[in-house]
ZADO-1210 file (C-alpha; in nm, 4 decimals, padded with zeros to 6 digits):
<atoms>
<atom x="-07.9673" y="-07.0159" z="04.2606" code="UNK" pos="1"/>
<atom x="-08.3072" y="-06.7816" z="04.1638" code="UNK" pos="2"/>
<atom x="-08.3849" y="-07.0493" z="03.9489" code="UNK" pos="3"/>
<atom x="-08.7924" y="-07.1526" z="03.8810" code="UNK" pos="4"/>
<atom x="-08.8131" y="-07.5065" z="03.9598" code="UNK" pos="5"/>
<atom x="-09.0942" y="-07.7435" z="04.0218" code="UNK" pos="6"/>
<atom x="-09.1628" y="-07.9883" z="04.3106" code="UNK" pos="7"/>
<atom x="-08.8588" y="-08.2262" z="04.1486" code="UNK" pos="8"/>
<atom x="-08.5666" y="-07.9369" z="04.1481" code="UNK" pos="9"/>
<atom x="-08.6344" y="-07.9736" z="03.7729" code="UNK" pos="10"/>
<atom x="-08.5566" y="-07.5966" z="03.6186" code="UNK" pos="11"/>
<atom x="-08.8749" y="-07.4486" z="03.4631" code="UNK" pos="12"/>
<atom x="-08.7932" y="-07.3510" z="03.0317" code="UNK" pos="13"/>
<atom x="-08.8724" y="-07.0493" z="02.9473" code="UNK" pos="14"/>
<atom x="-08.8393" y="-06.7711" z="02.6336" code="UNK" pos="15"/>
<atom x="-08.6525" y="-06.4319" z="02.7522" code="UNK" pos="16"/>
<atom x="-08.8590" y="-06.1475" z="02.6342" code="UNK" pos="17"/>
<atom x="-08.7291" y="-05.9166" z="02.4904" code="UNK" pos="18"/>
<atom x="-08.8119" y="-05.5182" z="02.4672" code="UNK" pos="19"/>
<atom x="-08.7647" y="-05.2222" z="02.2010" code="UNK" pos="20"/>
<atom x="-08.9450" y="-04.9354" z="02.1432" code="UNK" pos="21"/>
<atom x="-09.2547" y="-05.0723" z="02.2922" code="UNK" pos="22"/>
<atom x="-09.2446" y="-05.3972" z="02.1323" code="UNK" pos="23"/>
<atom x="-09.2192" y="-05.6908" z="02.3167" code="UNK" pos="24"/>
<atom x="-09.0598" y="-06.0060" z="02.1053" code="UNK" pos="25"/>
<atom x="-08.9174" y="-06.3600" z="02.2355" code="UNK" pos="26"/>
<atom x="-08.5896" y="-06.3997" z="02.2410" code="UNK" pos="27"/>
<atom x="-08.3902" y="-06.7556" z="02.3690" code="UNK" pos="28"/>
<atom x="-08.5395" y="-07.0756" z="02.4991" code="UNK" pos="29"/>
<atom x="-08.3807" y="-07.1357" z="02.8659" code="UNK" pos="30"/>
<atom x="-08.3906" y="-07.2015" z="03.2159" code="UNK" pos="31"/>
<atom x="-08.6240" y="-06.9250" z="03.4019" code="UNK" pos="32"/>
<atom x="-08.4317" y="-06.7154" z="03.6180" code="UNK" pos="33"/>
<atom x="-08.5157" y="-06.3610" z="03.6904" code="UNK" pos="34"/>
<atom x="-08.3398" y="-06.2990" z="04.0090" code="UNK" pos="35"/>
<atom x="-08.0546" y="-06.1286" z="03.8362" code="UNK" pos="36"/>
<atom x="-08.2551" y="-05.8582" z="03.7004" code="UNK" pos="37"/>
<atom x="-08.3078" y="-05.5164" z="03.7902" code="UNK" pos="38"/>
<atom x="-08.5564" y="-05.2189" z="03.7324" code="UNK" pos="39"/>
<atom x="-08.3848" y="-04.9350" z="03.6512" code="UNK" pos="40"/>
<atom x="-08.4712" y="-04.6043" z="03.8170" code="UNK" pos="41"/>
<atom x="-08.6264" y="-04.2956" z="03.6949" code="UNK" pos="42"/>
<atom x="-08.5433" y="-03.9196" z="03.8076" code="UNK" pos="43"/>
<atom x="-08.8377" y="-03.7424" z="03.9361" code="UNK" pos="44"/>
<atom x="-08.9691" y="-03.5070" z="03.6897" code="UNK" pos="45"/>
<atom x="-09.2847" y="-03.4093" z="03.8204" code="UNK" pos="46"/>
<atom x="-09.4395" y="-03.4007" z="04.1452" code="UNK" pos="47"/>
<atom x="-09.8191" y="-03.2297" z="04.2668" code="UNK" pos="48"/>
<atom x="-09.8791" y="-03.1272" z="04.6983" code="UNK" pos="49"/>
<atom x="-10.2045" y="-03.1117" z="04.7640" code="UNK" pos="50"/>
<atom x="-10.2372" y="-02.8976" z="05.1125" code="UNK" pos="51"/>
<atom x="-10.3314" y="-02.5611" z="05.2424" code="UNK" pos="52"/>
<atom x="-10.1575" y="-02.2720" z="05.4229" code="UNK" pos="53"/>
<atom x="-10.2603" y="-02.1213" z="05.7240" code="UNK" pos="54"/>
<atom x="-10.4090" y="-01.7792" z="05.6293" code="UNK" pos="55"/>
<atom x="-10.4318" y="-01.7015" z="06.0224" code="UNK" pos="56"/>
<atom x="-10.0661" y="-01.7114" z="05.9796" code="UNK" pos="57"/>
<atom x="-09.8942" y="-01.4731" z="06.0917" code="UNK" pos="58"/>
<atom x="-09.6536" y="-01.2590" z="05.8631" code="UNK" pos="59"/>
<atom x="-09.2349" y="-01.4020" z="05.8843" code="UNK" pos="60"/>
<atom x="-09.4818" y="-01.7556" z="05.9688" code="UNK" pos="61"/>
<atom x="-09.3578" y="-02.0453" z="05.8278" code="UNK" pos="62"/>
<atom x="-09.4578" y="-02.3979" z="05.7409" code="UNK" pos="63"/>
<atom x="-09.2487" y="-02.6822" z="05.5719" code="UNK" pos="64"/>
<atom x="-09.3116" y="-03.0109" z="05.4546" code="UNK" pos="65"/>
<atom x="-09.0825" y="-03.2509" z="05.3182" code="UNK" pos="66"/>
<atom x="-09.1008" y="-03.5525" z="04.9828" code="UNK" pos="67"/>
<atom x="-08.8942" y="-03.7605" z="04.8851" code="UNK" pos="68"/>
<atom x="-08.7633" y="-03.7720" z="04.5089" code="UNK" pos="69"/>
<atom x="-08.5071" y="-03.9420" z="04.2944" code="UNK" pos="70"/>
<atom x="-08.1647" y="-03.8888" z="04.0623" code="UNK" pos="71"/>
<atom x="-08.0937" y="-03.9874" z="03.7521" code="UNK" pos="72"/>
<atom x="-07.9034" y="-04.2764" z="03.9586" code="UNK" pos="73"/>
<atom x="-08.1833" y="-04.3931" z="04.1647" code="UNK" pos="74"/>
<atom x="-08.0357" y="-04.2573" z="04.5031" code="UNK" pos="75"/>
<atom x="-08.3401" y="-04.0666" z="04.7282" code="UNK" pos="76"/>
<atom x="-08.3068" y="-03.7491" z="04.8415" code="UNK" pos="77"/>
<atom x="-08.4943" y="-03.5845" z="05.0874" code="UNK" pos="78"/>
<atom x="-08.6251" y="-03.2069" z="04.9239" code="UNK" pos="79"/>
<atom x="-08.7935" y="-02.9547" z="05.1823" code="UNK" pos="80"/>
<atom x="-09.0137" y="-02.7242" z="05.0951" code="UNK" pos="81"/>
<atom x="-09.0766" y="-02.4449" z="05.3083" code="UNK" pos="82"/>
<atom x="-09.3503" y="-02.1684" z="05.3306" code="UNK" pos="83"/>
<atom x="-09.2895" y="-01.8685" z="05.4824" code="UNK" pos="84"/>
<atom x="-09.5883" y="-01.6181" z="05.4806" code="UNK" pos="85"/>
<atom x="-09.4432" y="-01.2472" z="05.3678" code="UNK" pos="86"/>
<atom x="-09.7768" y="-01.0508" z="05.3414" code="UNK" pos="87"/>
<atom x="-10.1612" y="-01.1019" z="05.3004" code="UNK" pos="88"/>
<atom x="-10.2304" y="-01.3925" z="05.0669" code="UNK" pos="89"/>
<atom x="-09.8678" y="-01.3686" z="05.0089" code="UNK" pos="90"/>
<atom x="-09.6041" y="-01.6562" z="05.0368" code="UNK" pos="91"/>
<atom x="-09.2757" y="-01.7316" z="04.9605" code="UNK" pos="92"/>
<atom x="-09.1029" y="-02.0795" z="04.8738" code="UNK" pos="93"/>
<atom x="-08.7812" y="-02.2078" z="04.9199" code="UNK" pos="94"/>
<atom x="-08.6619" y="-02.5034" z="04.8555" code="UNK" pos="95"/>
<atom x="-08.3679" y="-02.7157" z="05.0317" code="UNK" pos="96"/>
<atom x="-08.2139" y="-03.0515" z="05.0509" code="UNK" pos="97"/>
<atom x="-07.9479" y="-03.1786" z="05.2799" code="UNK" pos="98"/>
<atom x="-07.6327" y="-02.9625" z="05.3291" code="UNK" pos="99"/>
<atom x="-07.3883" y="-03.1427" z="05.1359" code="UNK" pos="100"/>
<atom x="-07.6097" y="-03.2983" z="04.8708" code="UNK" pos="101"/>
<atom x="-07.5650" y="-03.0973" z="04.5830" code="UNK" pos="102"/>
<atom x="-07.4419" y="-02.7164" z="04.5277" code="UNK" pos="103"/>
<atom x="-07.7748" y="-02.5574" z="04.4267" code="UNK" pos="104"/>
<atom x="-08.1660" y="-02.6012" z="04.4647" code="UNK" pos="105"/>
<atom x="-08.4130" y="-02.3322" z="04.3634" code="UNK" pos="106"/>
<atom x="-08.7602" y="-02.2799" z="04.2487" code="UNK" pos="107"/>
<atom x="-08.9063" y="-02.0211" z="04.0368" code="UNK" pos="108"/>
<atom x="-09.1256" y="-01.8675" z="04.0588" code="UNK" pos="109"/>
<atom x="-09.1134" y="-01.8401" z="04.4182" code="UNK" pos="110"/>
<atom x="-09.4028" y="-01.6381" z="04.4886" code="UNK" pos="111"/>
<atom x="-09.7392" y="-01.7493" z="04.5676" code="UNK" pos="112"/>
<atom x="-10.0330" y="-01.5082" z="04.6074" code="UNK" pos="113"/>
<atom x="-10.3625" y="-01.6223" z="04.7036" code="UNK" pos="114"/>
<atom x="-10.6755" y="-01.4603" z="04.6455" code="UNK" pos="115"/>
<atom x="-10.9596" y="-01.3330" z="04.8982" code="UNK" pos="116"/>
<atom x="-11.1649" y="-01.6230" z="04.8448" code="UNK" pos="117"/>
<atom x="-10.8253" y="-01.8672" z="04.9390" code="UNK" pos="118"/>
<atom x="-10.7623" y="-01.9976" z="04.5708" code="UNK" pos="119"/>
<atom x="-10.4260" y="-01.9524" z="04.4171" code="UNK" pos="120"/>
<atom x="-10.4086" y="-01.6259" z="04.1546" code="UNK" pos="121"/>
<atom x="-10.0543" y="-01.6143" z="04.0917" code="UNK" pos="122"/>
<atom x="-09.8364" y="-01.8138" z="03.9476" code="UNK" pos="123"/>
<atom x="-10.0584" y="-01.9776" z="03.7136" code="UNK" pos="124"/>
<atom x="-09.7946" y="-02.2077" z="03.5563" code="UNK" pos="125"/>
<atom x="-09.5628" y="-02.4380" z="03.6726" code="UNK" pos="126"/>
<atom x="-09.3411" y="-02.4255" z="03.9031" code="UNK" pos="127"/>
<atom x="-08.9545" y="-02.5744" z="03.8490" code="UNK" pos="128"/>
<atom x="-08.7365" y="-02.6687" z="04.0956" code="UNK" pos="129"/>
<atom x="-08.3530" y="-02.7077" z="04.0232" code="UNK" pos="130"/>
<atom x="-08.1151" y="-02.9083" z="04.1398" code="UNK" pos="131"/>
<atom x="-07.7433" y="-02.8912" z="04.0764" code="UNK" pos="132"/>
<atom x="-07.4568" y="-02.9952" z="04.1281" code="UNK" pos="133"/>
<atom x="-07.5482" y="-03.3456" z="04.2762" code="UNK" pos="134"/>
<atom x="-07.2102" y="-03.4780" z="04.4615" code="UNK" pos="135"/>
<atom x="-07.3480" y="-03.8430" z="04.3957" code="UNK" pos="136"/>
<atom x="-07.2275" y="-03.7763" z="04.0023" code="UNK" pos="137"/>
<atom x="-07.6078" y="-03.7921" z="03.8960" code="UNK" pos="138"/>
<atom x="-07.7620" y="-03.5997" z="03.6423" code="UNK" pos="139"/>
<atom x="-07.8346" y="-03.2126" z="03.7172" code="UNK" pos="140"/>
<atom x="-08.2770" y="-03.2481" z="03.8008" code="UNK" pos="141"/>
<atom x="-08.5366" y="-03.0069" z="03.7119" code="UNK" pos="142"/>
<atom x="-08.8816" y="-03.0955" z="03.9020" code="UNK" pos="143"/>
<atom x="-09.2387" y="-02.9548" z="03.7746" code="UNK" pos="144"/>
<atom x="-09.4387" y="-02.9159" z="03.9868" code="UNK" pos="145"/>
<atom x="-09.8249" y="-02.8095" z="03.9282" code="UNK" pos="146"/>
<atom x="-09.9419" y="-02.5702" z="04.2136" code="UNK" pos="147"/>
<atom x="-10.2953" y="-02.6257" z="04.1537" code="UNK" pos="148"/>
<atom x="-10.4414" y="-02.7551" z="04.4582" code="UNK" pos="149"/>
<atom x="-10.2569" y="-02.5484" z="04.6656" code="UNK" pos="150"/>
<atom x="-10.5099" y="-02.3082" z="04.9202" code="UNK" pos="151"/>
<atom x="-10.5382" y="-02.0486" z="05.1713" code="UNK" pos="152"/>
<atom x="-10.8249" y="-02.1102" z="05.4252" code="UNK" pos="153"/>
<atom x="-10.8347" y="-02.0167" z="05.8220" code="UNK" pos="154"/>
<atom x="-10.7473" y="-02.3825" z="05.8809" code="UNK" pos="155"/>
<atom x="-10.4258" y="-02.5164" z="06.0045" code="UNK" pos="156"/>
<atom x="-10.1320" y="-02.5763" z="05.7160" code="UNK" pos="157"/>
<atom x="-10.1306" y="-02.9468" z="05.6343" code="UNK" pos="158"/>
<atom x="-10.0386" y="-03.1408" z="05.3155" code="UNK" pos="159"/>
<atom x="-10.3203" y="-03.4166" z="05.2150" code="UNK" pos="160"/>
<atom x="-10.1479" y="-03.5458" z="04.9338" code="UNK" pos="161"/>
<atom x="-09.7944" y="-03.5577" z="04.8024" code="UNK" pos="162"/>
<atom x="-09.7105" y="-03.7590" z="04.4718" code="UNK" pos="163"/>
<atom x="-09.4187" y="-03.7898" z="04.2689" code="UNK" pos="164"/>
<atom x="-09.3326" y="-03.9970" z="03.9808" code="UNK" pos="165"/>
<atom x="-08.9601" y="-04.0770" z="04.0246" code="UNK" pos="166"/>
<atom x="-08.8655" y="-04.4662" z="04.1479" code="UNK" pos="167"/>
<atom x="-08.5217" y="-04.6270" z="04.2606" code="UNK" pos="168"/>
<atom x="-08.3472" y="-04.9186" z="04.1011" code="UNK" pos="169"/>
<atom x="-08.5735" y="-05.2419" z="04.1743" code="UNK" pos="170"/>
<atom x="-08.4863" y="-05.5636" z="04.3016" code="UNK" pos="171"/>
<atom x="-08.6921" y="-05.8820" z="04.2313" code="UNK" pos="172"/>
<atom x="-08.8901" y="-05.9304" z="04.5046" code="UNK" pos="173"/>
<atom x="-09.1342" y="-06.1782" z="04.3500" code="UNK" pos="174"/>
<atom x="-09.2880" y="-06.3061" z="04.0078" code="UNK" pos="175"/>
<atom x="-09.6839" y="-06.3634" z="03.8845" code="UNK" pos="176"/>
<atom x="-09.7794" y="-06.6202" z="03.5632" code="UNK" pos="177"/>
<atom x="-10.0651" y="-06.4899" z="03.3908" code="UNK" pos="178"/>
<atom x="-10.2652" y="-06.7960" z="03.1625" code="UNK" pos="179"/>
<atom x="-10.0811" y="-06.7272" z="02.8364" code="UNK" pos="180"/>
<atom x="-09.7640" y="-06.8068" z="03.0640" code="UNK" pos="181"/>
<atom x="-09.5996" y="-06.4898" z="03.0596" code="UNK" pos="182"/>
<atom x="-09.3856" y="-06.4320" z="03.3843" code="UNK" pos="183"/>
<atom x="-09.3937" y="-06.1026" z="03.5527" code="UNK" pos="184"/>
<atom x="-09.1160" y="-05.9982" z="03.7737" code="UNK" pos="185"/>
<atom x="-09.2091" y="-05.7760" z="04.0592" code="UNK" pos="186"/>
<atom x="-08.9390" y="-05.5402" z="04.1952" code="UNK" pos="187"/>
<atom x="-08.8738" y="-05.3743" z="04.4797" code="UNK" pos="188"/>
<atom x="-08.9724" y="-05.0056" z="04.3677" code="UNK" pos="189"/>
<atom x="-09.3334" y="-05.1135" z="04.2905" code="UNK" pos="190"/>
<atom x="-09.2715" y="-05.1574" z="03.9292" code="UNK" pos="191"/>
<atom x="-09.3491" y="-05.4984" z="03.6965" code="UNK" pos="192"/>
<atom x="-09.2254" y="-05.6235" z="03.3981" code="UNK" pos="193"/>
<atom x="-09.2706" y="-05.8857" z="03.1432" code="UNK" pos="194"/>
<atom x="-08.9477" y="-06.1024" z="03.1362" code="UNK" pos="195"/>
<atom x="-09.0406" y="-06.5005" z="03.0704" code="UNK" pos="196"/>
<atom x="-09.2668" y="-06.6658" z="02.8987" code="UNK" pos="197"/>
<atom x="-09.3010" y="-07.0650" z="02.9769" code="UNK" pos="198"/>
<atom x="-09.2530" y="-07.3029" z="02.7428" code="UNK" pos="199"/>
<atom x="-09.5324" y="-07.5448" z="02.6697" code="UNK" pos="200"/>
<atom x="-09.4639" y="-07.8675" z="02.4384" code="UNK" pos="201"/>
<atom x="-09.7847" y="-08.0103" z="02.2067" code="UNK" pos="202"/>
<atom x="-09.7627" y="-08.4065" z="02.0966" code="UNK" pos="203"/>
<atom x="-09.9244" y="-08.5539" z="01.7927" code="UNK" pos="204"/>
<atom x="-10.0354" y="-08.8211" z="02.0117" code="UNK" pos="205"/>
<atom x="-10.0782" y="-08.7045" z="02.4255" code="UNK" pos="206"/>
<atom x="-10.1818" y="-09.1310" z="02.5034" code="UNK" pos="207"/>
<atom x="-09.8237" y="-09.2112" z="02.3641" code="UNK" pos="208"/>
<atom x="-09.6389" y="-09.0190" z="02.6589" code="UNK" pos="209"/>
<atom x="-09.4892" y="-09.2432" z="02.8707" code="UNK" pos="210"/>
<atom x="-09.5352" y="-09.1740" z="03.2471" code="UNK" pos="211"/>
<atom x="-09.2309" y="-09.1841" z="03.4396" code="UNK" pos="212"/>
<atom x="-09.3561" y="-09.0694" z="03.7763" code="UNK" pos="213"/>
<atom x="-09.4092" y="-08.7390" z="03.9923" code="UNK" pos="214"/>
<atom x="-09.6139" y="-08.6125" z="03.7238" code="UNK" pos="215"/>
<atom x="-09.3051" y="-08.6500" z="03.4589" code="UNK" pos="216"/>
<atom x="-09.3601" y="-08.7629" z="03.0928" code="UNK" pos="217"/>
<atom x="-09.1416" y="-08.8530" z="02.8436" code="UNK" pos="218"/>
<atom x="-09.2311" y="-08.8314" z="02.4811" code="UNK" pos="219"/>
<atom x="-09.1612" y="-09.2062" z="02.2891" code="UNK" pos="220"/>
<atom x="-09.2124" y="-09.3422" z="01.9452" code="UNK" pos="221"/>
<atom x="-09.6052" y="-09.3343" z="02.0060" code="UNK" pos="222"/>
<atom x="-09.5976" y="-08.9765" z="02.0707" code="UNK" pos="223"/>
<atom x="-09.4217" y="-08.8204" z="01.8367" code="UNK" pos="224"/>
<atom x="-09.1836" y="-08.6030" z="01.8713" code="UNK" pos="225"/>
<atom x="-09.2325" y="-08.2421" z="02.0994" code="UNK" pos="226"/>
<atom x="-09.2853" y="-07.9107" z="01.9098" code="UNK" pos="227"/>
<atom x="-09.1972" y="-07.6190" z="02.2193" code="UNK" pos="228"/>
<atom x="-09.3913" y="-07.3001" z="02.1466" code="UNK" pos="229"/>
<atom x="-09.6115" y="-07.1115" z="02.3929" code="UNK" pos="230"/>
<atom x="-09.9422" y="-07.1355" z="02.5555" code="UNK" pos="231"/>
<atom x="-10.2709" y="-07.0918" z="02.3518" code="UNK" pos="232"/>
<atom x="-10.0720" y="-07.0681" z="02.0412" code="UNK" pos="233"/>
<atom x="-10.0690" y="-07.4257" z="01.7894" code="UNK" pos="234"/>
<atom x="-10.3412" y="-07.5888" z="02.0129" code="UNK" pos="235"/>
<atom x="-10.1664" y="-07.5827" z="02.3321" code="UNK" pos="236"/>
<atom x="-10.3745" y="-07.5136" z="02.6571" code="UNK" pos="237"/>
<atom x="-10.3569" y="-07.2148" z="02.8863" code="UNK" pos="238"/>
<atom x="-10.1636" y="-07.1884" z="03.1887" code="UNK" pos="239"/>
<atom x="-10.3753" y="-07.2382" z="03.5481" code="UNK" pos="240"/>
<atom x="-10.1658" y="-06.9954" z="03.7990" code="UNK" pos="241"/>
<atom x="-10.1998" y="-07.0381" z="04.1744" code="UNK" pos="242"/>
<atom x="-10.4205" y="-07.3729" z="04.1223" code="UNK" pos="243"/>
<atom x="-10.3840" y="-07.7013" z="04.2469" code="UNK" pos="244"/>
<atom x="-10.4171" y="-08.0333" z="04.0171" code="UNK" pos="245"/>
<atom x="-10.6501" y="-08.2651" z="04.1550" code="UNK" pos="246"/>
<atom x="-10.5228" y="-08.6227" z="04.2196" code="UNK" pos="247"/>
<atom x="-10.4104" y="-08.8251" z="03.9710" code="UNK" pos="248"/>
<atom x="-10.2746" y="-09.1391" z="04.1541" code="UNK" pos="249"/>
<atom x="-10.3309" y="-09.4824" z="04.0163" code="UNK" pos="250"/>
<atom x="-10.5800" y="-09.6417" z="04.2704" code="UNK" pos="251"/>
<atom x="-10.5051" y="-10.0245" z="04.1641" code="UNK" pos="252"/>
<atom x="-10.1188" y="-09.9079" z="04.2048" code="UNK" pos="253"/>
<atom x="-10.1718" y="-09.7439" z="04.5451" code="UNK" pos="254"/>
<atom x="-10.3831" y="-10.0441" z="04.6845" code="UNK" pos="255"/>
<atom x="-10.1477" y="-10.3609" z="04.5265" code="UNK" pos="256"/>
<atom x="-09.8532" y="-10.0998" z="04.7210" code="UNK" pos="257"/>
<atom x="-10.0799" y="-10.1175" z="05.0495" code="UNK" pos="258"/>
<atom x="-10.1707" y="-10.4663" z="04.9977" code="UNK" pos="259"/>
<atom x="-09.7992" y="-10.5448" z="04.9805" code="UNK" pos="260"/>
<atom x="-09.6829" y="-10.3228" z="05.2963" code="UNK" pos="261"/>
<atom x="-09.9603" y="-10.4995" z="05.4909" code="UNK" pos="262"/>
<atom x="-09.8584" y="-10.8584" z="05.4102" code="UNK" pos="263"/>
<atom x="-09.4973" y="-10.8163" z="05.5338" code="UNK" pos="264"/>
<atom x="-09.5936" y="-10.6393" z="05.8013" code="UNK" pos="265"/>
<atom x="-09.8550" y="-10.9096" z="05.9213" code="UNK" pos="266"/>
<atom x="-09.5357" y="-11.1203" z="05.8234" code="UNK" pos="267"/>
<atom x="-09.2848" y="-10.9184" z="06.0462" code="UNK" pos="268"/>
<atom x="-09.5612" y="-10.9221" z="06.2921" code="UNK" pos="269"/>
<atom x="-09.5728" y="-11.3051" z="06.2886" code="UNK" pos="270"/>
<atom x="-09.1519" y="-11.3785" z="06.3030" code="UNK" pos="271"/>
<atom x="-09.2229" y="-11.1579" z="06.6294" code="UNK" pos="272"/>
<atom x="-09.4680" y="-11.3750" z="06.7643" code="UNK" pos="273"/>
<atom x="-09.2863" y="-11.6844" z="06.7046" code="UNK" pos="274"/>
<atom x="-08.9914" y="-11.5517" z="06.8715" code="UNK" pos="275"/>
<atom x="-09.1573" y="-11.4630" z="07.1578" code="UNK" pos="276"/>
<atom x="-09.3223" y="-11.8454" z="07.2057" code="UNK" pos="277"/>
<atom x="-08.9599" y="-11.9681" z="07.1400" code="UNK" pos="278"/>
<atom x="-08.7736" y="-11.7492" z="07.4611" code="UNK" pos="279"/>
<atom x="-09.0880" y="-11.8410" z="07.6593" code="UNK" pos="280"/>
<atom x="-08.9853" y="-12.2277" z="07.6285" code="UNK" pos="281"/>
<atom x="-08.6375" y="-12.1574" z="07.6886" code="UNK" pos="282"/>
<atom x="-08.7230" y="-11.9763" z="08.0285" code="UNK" pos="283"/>
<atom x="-08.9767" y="-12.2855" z="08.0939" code="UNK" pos="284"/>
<atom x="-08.7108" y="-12.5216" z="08.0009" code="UNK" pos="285"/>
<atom x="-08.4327" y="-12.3622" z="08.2460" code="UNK" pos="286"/>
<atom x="-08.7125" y="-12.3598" z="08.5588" code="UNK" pos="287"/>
</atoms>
């Protein structure tokens, strides 16, 4: 069911966090369960290439290399860039995605000019590239991207780097529990977020909890009663992620158990024995 449970199947409590404007607060106390949630995506706004163009290239020479971006909706596309050299230290840019995506996709400018020592002279702004007319219904996209490391050196064309910061819709694909208890969902795009915080209970009096097994307490009389908040708030402990309690059996319980098993086996064992003499007669009997 997605639910956090420990070794028992017994549902893990939990406050919802809640976010606005930056601000994280607690909302409702509950059973932990952040399968159902989702990241949402984010359009790709900007993107940087770092690589360099041929300038052995020859002129009507081209080069293309591809990234992958996002819509407003989270779908991928696949946008092409390619390179086509139209004089000395001079290239020109055109941008494409697959036939049938959307209507339009341009850049400007769509010039680059390169000086003699390889660097990039012209443009020295951004570039945009537009896309329109997405058939998915997503938003209409407009991409900066900031030609910078772009070169021109008598080595072949080749991209080094490509980054973009758009991201699909996320899945939950795991969570982390820092030691102030907060539960971090990890989705599928990469992304994290806050959503749980556990749900610690302090006792006036800890020795008045009565034990009932499997590491399960129950609060009685002695106690007190349990006031829920979180961890190192009100003089309740931290949380211990990823670490394993040490044993806490009863020894004189464990051993009186062991004592027991043995005696009715060595009883068992004897009913056995005693059987066994009794057929033995028989058989000498009958001969």
């Amino acid at each position: 069911e997605g639910y956090l449970v420990n070794d028992d199947g017994l549902k893990v409590q939990g406050y919802t966090i809640e976010s606005a404007s930056g601000t994280q607060t607690l909302g409702t106390l509950g059973a932990i369960n952040p399968t159902s949630l989702n990241y949402p995506p984010n359009a790709t706004s900007e993107m940087e290439i770092t690589m360099n163009l041929d300038a052995a290239t020859a002129a009507s020479g081209t080069f293309s290399s591809s990234v992958t971006v996002y819509d407003s909706l989270g779908n991928d596309l696949e946008l092409t860039l390619t390179f086509e050299k139209t004089g000395a230290g001079t290239w020109e840019v055109t941008p494409s995605v697959a036939s049938g995506t959307a209507t339009d996709c341009s850049i400007n400018p769509s010039t680059l000019v390169f000086g003699d020592d390889g660097k990039l002279t012209s443009p020295t702004g951004n570039l945009e590239i537009s896309i329109t007319g997405l058939k998915d219904g997503a938003a209409d996209m407009t991409i900066g991207w900031v030609p910078d490391s772009i070169t021109q050196y008598a080595a072949a064309s080749s991209v080094t780097k490509l980054t973009q910061d758009g991201y699909g819709t996320g899945s939950v694909t795991g969570v982390q529990v820092g030691d102030d208890g907060v539960v971090t969902a990890i989705f599928s795009n990469g992304k994290g977020r806050d959503v749980y915080q556990l749900a610690l209970a302090a006792f006036a009096n800890y020795g008045g909890l009565n034990g009932v097994g499997n590491n399960l307490y129950a609060a009685t009389q002695d106690s007190g009663e349990p006031v829920v908040g979180t961890a190192k708030t009100g003089g309740r402990g931290a949380v211990s992620p990823k670490s394993l309690e040490m044993s806490n059996v009863d020894l004189v319980t464990e051993f009186v158990n062991m004592i027991t098993t043995q005696r009715a086996y060595q009883a068992n064992a004897k009913v056995l024995t005693t059987s066994d003499q009794i057929l033995q007669e028989l058989i000498n009997i009958k001969r």
